[in-house]
C-alpha positions in Angstrom: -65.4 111.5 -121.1 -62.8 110.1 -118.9 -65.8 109.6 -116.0 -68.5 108.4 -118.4 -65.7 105.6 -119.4 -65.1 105.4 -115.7 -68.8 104.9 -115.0 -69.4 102.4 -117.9 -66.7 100.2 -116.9 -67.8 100.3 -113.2 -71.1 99.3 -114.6 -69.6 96.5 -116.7 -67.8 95.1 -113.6 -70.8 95.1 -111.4 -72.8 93.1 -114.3 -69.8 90.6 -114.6 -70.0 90.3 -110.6 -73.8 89.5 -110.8 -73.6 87.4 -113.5 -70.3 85.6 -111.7 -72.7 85.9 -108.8 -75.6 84.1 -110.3 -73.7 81.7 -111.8 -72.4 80.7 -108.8 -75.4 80.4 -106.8 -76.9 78.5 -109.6 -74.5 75.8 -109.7 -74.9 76.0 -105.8 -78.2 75.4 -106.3 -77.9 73.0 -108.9 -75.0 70.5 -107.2 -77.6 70.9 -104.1 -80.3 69.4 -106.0 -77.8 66.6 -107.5 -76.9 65.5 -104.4 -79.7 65.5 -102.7 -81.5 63.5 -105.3 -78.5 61.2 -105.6 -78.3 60.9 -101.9 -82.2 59.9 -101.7 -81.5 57.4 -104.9 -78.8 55.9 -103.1 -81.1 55.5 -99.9 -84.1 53.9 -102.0 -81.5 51.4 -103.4 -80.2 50.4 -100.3 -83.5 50.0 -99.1 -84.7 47.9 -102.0 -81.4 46.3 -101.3 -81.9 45.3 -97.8 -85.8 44.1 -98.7 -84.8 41.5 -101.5 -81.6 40.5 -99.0 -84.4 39.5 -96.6 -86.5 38.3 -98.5 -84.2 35.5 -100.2 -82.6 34.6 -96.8 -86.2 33.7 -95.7 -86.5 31.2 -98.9 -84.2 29.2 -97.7 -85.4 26.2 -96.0 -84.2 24.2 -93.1 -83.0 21.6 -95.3 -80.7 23.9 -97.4 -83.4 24.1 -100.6 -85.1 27.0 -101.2 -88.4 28.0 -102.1 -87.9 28.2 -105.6 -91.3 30.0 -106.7 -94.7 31.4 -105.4 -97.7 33.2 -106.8 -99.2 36.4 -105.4 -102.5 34.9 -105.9 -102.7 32.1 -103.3 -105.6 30.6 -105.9 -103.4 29.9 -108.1 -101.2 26.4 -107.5 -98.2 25.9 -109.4 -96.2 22.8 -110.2 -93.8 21.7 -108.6 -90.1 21.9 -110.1 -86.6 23.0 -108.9 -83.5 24.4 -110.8 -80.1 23.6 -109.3 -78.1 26.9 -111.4 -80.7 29.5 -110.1 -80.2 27.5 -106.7 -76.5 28.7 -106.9 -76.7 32.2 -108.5 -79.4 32.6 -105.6 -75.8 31.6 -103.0 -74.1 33.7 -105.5 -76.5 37.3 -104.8 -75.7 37.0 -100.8 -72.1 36.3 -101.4 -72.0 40.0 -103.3 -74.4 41.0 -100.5 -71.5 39.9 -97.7 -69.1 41.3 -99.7 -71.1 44.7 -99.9 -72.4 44.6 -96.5 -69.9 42.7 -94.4 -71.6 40.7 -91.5 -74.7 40.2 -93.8 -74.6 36.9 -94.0 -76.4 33.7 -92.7 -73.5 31.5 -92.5 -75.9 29.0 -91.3 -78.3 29.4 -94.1 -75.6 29.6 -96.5 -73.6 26.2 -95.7 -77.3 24.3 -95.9 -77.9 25.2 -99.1 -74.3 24.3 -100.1 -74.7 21.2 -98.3 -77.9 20.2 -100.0 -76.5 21.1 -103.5 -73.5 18.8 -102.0 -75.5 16.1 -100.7 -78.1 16.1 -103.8 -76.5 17.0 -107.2 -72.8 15.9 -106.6 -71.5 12.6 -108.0 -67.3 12.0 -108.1 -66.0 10.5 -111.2 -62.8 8.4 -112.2 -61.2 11.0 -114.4 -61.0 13.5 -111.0 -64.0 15.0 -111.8 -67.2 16.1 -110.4 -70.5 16.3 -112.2 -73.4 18.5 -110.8 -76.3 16.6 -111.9 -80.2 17.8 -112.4 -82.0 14.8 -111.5 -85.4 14.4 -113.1 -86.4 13.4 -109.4 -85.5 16.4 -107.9 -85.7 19.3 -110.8 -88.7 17.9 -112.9 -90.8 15.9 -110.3 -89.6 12.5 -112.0 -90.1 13.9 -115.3 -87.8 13.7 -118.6 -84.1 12.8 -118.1 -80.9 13.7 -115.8 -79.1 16.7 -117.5 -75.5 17.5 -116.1 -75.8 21.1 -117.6 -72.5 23.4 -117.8 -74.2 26.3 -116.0 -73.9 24.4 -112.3 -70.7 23.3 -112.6 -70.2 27.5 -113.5 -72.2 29.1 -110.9 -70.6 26.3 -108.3 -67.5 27.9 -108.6 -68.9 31.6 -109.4 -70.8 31.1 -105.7 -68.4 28.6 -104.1 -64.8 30.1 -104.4 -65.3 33.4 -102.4 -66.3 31.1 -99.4 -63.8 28.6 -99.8 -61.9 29.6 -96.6 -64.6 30.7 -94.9 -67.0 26.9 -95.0 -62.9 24.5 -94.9 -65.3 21.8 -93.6 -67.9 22.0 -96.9 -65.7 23.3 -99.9 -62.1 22.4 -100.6 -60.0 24.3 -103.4 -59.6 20.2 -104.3 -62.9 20.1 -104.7 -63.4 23.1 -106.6 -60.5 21.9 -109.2 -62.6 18.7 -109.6 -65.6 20.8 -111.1 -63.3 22.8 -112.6 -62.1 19.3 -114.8 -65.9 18.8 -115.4 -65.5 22.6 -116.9 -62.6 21.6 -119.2 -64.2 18.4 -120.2 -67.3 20.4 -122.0 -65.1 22.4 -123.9 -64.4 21.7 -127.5 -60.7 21.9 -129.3 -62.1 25.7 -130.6 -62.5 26.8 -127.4 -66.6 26.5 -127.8 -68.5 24.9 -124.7 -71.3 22.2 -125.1 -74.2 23.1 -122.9 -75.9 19.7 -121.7 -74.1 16.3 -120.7 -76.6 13.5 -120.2 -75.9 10.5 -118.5 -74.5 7.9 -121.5 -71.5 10.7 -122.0 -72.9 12.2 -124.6 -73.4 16.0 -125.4 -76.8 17.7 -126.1 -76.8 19.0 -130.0 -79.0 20.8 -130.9 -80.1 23.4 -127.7 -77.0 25.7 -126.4 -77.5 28.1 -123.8 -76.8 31.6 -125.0 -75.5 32.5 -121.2 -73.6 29.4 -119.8 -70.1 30.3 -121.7 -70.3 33.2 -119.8 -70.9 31.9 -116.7 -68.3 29.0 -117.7 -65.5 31.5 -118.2 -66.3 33.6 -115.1 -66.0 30.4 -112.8 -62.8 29.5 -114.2 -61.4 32.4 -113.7 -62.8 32.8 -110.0 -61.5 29.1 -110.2 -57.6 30.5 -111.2 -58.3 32.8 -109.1 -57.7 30.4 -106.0 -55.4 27.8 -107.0 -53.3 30.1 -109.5 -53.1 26.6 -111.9 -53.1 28.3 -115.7 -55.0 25.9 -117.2 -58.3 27.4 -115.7 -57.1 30.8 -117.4 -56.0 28.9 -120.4 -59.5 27.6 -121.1 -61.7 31.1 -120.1 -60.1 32.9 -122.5 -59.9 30.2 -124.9 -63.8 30.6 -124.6 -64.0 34.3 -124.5 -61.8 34.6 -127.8 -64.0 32.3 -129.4 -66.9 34.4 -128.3 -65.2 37.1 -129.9 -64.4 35.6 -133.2 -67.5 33.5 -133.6 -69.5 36.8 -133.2 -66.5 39.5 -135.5 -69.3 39.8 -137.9 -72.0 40.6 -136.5 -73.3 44.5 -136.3 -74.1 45.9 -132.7 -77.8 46.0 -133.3 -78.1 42.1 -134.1 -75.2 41.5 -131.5 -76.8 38.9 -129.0 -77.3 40.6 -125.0 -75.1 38.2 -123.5 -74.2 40.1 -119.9 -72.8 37.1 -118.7 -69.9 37.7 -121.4 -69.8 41.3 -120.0 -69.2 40.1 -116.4 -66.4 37.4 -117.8 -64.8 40.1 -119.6 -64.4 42.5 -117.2 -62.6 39.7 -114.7 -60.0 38.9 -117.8 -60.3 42.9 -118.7 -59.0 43.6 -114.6 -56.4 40.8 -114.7 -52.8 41.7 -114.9 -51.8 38.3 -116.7 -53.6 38.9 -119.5 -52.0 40.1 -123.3 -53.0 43.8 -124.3 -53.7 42.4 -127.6 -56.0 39.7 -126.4 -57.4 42.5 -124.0 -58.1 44.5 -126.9 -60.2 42.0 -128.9 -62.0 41.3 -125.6 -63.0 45.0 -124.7 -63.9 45.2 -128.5 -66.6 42.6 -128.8 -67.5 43.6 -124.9 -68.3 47.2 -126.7 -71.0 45.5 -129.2 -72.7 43.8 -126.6 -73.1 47.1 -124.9 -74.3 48.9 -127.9 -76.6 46.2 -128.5 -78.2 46.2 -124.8 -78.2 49.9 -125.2 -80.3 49.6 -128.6 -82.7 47.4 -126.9 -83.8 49.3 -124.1 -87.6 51.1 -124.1 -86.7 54.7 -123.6 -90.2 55.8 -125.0 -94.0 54.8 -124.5 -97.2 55.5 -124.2 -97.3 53.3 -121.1 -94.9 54.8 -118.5 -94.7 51.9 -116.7 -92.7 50.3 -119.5 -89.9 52.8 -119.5 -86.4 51.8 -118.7 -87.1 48.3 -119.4 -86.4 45.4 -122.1 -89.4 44.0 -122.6 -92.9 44.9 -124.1 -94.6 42.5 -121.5 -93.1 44.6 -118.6 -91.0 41.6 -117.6 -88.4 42.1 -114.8 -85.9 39.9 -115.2 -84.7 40.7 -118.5 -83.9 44.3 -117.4 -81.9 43.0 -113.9 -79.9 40.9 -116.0 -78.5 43.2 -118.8 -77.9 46.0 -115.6 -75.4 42.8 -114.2 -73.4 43.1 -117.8 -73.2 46.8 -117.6 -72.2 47.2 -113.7 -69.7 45.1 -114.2 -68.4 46.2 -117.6 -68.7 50.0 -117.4 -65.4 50.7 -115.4 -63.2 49.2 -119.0 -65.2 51.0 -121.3 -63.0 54.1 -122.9 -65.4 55.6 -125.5 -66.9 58.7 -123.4 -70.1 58.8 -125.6 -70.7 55.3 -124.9 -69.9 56.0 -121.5 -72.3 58.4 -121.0 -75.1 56.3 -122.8 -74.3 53.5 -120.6 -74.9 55.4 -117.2 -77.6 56.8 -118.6 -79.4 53.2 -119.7 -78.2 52.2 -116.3 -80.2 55.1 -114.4 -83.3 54.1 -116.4 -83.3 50.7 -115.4 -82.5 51.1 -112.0 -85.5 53.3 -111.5 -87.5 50.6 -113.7 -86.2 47.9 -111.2 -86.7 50.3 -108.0 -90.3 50.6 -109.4 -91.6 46.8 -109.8 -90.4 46.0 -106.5 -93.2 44.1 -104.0 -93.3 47.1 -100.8 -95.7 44.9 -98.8 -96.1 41.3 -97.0 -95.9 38.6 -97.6 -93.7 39.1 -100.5 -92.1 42.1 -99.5 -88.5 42.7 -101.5 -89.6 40.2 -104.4 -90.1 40.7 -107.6 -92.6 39.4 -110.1 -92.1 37.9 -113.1 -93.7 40.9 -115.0 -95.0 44.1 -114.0 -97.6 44.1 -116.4 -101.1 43.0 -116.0 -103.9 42.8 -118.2 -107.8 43.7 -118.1 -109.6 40.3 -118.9 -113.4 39.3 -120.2 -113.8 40.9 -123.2 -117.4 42.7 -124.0 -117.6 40.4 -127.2 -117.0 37.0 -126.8 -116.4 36.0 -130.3 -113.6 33.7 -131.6 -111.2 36.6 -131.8 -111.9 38.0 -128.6 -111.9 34.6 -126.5 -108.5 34.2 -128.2 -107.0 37.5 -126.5 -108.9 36.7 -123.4 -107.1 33.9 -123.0 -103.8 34.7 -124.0 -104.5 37.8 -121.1 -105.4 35.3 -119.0 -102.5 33.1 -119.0 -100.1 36.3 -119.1 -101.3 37.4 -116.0 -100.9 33.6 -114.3 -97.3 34.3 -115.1 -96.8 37.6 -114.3 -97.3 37.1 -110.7 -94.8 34.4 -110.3 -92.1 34.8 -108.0 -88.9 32.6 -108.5 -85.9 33.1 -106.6 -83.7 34.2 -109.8 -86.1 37.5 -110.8 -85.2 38.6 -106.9 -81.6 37.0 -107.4 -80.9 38.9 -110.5 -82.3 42.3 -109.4 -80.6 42.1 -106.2 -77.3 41.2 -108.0 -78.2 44.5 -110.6 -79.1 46.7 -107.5 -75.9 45.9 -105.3 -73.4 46.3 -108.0 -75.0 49.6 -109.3 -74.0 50.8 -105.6 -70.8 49.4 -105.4 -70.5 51.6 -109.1 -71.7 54.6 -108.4 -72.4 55.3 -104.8 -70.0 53.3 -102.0 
């Protein structure tokens, strides 16, 4: 009996050793896999990286303007217009390129297109301020009237600061406080920010940009940053608490996707200087924003192409935008479920983002407006069917636009989705 318990437990130790064994080599096997699939998703980024890098330096005109948008379809002419805050998040995507890739950078190309932002929008004012004005002349081709509008006077100092001591000749920290003021001066006594200035003084009413407090909050704060005078800081978190309260009652699901209050949060959330209690209320309305981008995402459909994105028309841009929010949030967030819901909206988007990317000349690292295209000519042309002709119609003639902001945006998304997870 002695031997037959002998032999049994012999037997039981050489099934623990294989199943020790197996376990082993499965997890092997398994962290094999994960890293080689994370080491070729890593590559394909950097590649798609590199691509839209290129591809925006080459926009940029001798002059300092860049092409602002194209068509894929050469038959197609579009109007002429211009937009002075995509012009500067555009300066803003190869300053986190240079700071991802040091040596990346034009500095030729760059200080142009500061120059002509310079030489064209700037105008000095008595009260020490600067406005950043969108002339009809240059942004409208002569149409409708000059708007001074809160997000260039933002992304100026979002795109600007980094590079202060690197163009002394173009940009100033003086000069940067001066846009700052114009900042300050949009800003009501509640800490709320008007969104358009026009050119009697006084302040657009009804229209407010959902993104430019964002924006606003993040550039003082950059603005701080550099000149370490508190009344920057003062008035971006002024805003952001007033974000916070203004929004206390409204549920995650109907929370509005504002990533640009993601990527102002997580500067205040990083900052030393800063109250835990004011931290707190910060990270908590950050949180709902999250939940609500989450919510929002297509995780499901019959057309595959879709998947990982934010929008039923397969457009780009709102997907590169809300990946911005989450890169830069994601580090502050201490709820492991959401966490782990966050990287995994992240990874689906990337791989949407990955997947609309333009592989071949002339537009090669671009991206479209929408990935989406319809059939067109319907088999009965009735009322009802020439109606959704023509509505296909004119979603296609958008779809293959290319503006600098869907590449500026998804190169933003892409490089700080490395700097996350893979550097």
């Amino acid at each position: 009996m002695k031997a037959l318990r002998s032999i049994n437990i012999l037997n039981d130790l050489d099934i623990t050793r294989s199943l020790t064994f197996v376990f082993v080599i499965t997890s092997l096997l398994a962290t094999g896999i994960y890293i080689f699939y994370w080491q070729n998703t890593s590559g394909e980024i950097d590649e798609a990286i590199e691509r839209a890098h290129n591809y925006l330096n080459e926009q940029i005109s001798a002059d300092g303007k860049f092409i602002y948008r194209r068509h894929i379809d050469h038959n197609i002419h579009l109007q002429p217009e211009y937009n002075i805050p995509r012009h500067l998040g555009s300066i803003y995507s190869l300053v986190m390129m240079d700071d991802y890739r040091p040596g990346s950078m034009n500095d030729m190309k760059v200080a142009s297109s500061i120059r002509f932002i310079k030489e064209s929008t700037f105008e000095k004012n008595q009260d020490n301020s600067i406005a950043i004005w969108s002339t009809a002349s240059l942004t409208a081709n002569g149409e409708g009237a000059d708007l001074m509008k809160l997000g260039s006077a933002s992304l100026a100092l979002i795109s600007f600061a980094p590079l202060v001591d690197r163009f002394p000749d173009i940009i100033s920290r003086d000069l940067l406080k001066q846009i700052g003021n114009s900042i300050i001066h949009f800003q009501r006594p509640d800490g709320e920010f008007h969104s358009i200035m026009y050119r009697d003084g006084s302040f657009e009413k009804g229209w407010k940009s959902l993104f430019y407090p964002g924006q606003a909050i993040f550039g003082l704060f950059e603005l701080y940053r550099i000149t370490e005078e508190k009344k920057f800081l003062d008035a971006a978190i002024k805003s952001l608490l007033y974000l916070e309260s203004s929004r206390k009652n409204i549920s995650s699901e109907d929370m509005p996707a504002d990533h640009w209050s993601l990527i102002a949060s997580a500067k205040i959330l990083g900052y030393d200087g800063v109250d835990n209690e004011i931290k707190q209320q910060i990270l908590s309305h950050a949180e709902k924003v999250v939940r609500s981008i989450i919510s929002l995402q297509i995780k499901q459909s019959r057309y595959e192409s879709l998947i990982g994105g934010f929008s039923l028309k397969g457009e780009i841009t709102p997907t590169s935008v809300k990946v911005e929010g989450l890169n830069a949030i994601y580090p502050f967030l201490s709820d492991r479920e959401l966490l782990r819901q966050t990287k995994s909206c992240m990874e689906l988007a990337i791989d949407f983002i990955l997947r609309s990317q333009i592989r071949e000349a002339p537009f090669q690292g671009a991206w479209t407006r929408a990935m989406s295209r319809y059939d067109t000519g319907p088999n009965k042309m009735d009322r009802n069917d020439s109606f959704i002709d023509r509505k296909r119609r004119e979603h296609n003639k958008a779809a293959g636009e290319i503006r600098i902001d869907y590449v500026q945006h998804s190169l933003s998304a892409l490089i700080g989705y490395q700097q996350l997870f893979n550097k």
